[in-house]
Each structure stands twice: as structure tokens, then as C-alpha cells.
C-alpha positions as CSV (number, residue, x, y, z in Angstrom):
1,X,11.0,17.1,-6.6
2,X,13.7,14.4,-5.8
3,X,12.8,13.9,-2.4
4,X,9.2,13.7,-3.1
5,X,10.1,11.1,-5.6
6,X,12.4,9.5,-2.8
7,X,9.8,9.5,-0.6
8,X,6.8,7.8,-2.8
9,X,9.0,5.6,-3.9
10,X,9.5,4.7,-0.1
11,X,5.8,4.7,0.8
12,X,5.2,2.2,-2.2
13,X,8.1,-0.2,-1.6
14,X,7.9,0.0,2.3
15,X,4.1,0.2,3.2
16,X,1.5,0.1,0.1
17,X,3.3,-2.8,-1.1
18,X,3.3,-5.1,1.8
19,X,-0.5,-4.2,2.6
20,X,-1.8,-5.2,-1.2
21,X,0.6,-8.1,-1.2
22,X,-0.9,-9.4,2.5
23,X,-4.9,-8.7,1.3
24,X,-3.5,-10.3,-2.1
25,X,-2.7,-13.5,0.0
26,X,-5.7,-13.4,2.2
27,X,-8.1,-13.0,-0.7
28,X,-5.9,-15.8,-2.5
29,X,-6.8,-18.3,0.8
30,X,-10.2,-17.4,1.1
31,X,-10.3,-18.6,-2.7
32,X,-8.8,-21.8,-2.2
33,X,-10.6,-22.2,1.2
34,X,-13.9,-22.1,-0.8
35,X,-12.6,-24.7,-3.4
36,X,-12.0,-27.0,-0.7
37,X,-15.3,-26.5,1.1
38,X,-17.2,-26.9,-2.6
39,X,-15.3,-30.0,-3.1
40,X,-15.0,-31.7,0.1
41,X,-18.8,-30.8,0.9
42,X,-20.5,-31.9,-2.3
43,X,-23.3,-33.7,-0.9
44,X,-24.3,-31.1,1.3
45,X,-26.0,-28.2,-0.6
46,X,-25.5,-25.3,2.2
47,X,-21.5,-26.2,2.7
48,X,-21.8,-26.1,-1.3
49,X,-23.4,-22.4,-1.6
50,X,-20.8,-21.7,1.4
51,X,-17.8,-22.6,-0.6
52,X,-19.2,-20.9,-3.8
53,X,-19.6,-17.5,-2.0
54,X,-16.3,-17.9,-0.8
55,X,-15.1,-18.9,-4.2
56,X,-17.1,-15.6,-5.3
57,X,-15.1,-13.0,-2.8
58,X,-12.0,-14.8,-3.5
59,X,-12.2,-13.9,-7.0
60,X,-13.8,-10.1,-6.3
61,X,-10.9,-9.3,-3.9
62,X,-8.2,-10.8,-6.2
63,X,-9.7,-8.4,-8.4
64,X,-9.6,-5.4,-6.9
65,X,-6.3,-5.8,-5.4
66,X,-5.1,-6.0,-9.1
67,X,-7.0,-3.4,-9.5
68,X,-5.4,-1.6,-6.9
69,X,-1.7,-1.6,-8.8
70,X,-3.6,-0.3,-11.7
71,X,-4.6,2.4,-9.8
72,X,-1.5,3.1,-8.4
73,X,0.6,2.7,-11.8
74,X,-1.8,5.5,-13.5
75,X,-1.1,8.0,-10.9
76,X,2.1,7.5,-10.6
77,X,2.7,7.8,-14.1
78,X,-0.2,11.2,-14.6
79,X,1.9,12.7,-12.1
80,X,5.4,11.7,-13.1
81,X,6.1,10.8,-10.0
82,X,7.2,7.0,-10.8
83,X,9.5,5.2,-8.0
84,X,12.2,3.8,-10.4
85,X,11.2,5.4,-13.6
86,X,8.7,2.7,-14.4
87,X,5.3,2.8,-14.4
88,X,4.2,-1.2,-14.9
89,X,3.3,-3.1,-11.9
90,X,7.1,-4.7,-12.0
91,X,7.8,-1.0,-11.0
92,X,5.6,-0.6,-8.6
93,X,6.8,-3.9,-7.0
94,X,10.4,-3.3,-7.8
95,X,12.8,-1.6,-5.3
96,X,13.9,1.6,-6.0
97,X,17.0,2.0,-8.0
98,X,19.3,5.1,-6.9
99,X,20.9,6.5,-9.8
100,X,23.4,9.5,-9.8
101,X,22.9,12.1,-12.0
């Protein structure tokens, strides 16, 4: 069971986290892509509905990436199988701590 746990924890530090954290950022830029094209474009009313969908799928994909940790932190913590012995997001983001028994 320790080496599962070694491993998980591995998968979630080295490749789960750096995927959510990435879309996080991309749905982030889409976001404040869409602010600037509501703003900048106000007299024009398709730029306008442009940046509001934009604005829209910012927001939805912020979301579900949050969502996403949820996720993750409940089964993690149904299945006991926690990283570091946490089951917040912090300890889903943290790095694994090795302790000695």
C-alpha cells in the first residue's frame, strides 16, 4: 500500500498537477482575453457578444478545473489514498512529504 501511495502521490504532483494548472491558465487568458475584447470593442456589438462568450467559457472552464481538485481531493480521501496525508486542495498541490515510520 506504500508504493501505491508513493506512486499517486507521484502521478498528482508530477503529471495531474501541471495539466490542471496549464488548462487553469489557459482558461484564466481566455477570461481576460474576453474582458479586453468587451471593453476595447464597445461600439461594435458582434466584437461585444465575442468577448462575452469568451468571458462566458473563461468562467465555465475556471470552474471545472476547480472542480477538477474537488474531484480529485474526494477520491483521494474515499480511498485513503492521500499523497501527503491531506486531502484539501493545498495537498493535492503540495509536494509529497516522506516521512519514516
Amino acid at each position: 500500500m506504500a508504493k501505491l501511495n508513493t506512486f499517486l502521490g507521484n502521478v498528482v504532483t508530477q503529471i495531474i498537477n501541471p495539466i490542471i494548472l496549464l488548462l487553469a491558465a489557459v482558461a484564466f487568458v481566455a477570461f481576460l482575453w474576453g474582458v479586453f475584447e468587451f471593453i476595447a470593442n464597445a461600439g461594435d456589438e458582434t466584437k461585444r457578444k465575442e468577448g462575452k462568450s469568451a468571458i462566458l467559457w473563461g468562467l465555465v472552464g475556471l470552474v471545472i478545473i476547480f472542480g477538477a481538485y474537488g474531484i480529485i481531493n474526494v477520491a483521494l480521501g474515499a480511498f485513503t489514498l492521500s499523497p501527503n496525508g491531506s486531502t484539501t486542495v493545498q495537498g493535492v498541490l503540495a509536494p509529497i512529504h516522506q516521512t519514516t515510520p
